[in-house]
C-alpha positions as CSV (number, residue, x, y, z in Angstrom):
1,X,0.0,0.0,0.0
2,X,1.2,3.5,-1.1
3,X,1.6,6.3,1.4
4,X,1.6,9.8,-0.4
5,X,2.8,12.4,1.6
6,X,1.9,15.8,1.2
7,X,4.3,19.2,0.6
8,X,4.3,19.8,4.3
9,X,4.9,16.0,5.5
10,X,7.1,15.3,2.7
11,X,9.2,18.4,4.5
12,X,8.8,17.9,7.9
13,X,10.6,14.1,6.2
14,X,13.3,15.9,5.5
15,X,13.9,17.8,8.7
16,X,14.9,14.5,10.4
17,X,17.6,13.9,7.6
18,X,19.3,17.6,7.8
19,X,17.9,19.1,4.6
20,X,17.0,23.0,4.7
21,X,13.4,23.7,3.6
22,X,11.8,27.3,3.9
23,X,10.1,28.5,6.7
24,X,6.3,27.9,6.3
25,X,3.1,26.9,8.4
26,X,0.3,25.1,8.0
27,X,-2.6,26.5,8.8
28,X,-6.7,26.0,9.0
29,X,-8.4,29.3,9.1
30,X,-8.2,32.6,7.4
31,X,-7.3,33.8,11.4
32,X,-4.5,31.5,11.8
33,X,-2.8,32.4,8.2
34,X,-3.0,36.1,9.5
35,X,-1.1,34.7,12.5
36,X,1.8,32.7,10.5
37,X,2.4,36.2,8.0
38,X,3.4,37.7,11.7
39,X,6.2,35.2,11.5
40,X,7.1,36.0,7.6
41,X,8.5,38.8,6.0
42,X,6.3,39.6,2.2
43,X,6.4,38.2,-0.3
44,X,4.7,35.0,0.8
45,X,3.7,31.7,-0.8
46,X,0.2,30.0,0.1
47,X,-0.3,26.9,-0.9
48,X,-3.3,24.4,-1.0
49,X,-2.2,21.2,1.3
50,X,-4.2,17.7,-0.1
51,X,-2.9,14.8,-1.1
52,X,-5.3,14.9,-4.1
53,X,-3.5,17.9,-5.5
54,X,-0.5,17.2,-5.8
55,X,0.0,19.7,-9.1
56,X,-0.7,22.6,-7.0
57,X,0.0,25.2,-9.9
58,X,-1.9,23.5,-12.4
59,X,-4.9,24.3,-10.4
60,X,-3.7,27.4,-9.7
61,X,-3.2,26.2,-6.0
62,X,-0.1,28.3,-5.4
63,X,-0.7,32.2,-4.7
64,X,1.9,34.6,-4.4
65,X,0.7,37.7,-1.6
66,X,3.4,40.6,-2.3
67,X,1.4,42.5,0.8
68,X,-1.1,42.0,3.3
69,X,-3.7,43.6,1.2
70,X,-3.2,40.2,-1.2
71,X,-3.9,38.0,1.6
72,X,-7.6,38.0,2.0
73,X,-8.3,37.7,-2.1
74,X,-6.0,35.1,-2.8
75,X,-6.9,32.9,0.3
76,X,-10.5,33.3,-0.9
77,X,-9.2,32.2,-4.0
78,X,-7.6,29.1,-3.0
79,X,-10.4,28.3,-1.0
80,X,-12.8,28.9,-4.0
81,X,-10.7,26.0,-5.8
82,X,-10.8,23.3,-2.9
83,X,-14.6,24.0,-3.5
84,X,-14.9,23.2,-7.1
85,X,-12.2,20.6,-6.8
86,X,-14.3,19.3,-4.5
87,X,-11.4,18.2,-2.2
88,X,-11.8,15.8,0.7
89,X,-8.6,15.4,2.1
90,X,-8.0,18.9,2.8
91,X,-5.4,19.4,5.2
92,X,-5.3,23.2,5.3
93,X,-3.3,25.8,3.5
94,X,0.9,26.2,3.4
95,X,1.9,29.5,4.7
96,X,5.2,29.6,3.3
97,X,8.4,32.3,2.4
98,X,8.8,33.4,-1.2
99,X,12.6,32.1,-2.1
100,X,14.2,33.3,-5.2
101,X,17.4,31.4,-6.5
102,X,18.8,28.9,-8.6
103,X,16.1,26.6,-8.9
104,X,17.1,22.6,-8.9
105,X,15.3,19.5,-8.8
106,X,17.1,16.6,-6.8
107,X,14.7,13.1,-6.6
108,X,14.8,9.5,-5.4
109,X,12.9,6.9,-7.4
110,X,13.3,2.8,-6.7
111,X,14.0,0.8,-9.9
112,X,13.5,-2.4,-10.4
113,X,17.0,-3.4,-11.7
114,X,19.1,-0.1,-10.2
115,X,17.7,-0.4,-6.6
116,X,17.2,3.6,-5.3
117,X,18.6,5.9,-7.8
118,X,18.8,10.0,-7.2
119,X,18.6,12.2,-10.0
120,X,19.6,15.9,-10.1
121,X,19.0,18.7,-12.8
122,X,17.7,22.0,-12.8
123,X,14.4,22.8,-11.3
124,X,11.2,24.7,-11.3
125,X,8.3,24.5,-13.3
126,X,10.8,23.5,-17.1
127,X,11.9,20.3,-15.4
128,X,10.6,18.1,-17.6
129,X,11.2,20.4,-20.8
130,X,14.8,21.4,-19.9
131,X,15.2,17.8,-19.3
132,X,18.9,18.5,-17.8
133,X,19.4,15.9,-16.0
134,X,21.8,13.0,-14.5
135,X,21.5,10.3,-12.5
136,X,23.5,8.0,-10.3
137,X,22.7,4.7,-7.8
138,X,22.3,5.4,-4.2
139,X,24.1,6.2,-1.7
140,X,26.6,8.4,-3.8
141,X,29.9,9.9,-2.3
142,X,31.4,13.1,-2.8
143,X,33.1,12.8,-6.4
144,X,29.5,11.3,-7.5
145,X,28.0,14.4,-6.6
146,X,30.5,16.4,-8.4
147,X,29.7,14.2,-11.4
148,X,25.9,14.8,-11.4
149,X,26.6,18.8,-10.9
150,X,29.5,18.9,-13.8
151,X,27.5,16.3,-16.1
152,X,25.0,18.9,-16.4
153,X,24.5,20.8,-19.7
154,X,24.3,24.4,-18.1
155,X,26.6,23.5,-15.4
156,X,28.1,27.0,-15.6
157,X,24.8,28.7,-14.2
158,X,26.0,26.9,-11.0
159,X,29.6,28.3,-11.3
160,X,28.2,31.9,-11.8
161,X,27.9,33.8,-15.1
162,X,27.5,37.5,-16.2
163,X,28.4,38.4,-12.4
164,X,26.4,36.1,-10.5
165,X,28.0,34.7,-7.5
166,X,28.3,30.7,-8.3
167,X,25.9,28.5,-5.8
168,X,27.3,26.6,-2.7
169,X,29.0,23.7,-4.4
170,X,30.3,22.3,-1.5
171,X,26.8,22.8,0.4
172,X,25.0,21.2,-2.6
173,X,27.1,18.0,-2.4
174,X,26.7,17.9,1.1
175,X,22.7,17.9,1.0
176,X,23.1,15.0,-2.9
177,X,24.5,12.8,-0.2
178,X,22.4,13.2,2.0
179,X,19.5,12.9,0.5
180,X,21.2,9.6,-1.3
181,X,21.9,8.0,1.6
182,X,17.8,8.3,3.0
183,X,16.7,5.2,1.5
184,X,19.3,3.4,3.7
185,X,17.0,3.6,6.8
186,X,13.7,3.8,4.2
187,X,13.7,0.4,1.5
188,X,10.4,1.2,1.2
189,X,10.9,4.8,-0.6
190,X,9.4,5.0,-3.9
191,X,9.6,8.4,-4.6
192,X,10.9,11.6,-3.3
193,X,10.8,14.6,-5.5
194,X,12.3,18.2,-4.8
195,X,11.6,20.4,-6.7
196,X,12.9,23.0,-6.4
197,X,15.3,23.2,-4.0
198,X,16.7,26.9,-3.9
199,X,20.5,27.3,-4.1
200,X,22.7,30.7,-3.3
201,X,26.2,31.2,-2.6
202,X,25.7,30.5,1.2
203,X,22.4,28.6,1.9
204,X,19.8,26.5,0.2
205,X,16.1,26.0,0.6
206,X,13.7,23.0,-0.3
207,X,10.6,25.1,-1.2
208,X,8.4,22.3,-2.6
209,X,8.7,18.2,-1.8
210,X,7.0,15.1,-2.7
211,X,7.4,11.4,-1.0
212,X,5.7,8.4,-1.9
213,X,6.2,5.1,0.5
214,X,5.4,2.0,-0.1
């Protein structure tokens, strides 16, 4: 039997394993989002929390509030949508921190002949259209996850161009272990997907996650 984990689980997954994600809180009432924004500088993220929408932008379940005066309209919003959608498993709504980055996807899948394998590429909503990306069998060391950064095709966006400063290498191949090493403890992983995971020069930030066990 399947386990699907939403965003917020999938994250709180994480935490026990050492992997950054954003600040965010889930919340169940228009009162208590007004009470997590206390705790958030703008811009902010909310998010609709189900396991049954697990596209949350395709439904337009993701709303970016620049201000408080966007709060109340896009919360009515998202709330509007679990209506139509008619969701049952509604678990609330994602207050979460607007990151802005280099946006990368890192995921576990099991394989039938491979065992675990992690993939990483570059992230965000072109994952599947960039289609940059590498993979290697779990758990990986440190000149595996130099591999699956320098195997990339626009590798240099990592290294900085036109002035950027070049992400946290050594950060990044710290967190590809890491995450390689989960299904260790975990056989029963069949998925884990992050994406994106925001990178800078000093920090990164898981800012969306989904895990499937089973």
């Amino acid at each position: 039997m399947q386990i699907i984990y939403t965003e917020y689980q999938a994250e709180e997954f994480l935490l026990k394993y050492k992997i950054p994600v954003s600040t965010r809180f889930l919340t169940n009432s228009y009162e208590e989002v007004l009470d997590a924004i206390k705790k958030i500088r703008f811009p902010i993220d909310l998010k609709i929390m189900s396991t049954e929408v697990l596209h949350k932008s395709d439904v337009g379940g993701v709303r970016i509030c620049y201000n408080i005066n966007d709060v109340k309209k896009e919360y009515e919003e998202i709330m509007s949508i679990v209506k139509k959608l008619k969701v049952k498993k509604f678990e609330g709504i994602l207050v979460q921190e607007f990151k802005k980055g280099k946006e990368l996807f890192i995921g576990l899948k099991k394989d039938d002949v491979f065992g675990h394998v992690i993939g990483f590429g570059f992230g965000g909503v072109f994952t599947e259209v960039i289609k940059d990306v590498n993979f290697r069998v779990c758990p990986i060391d440190d000149k595996n996850a130099q591999e699956l950064i320098d195997e990339l095709k626009a590798k240099s966006i990592l290294y900085g161009v036109r002035g950027e400063k070049p992400v946290n290498i050594k950060l990044l191949k710290k967190i590809l272990i890491q995450i390689s090493r989960i299904p260790l403890k975990h056989d029963n992983l069949q998925e884990l997907d992050i994406n994106p995971i925001i990178m800078h020069d000093d920090k990164a930030t898981v800012v969306d996650a989904r895990l499937v066990l089973g």
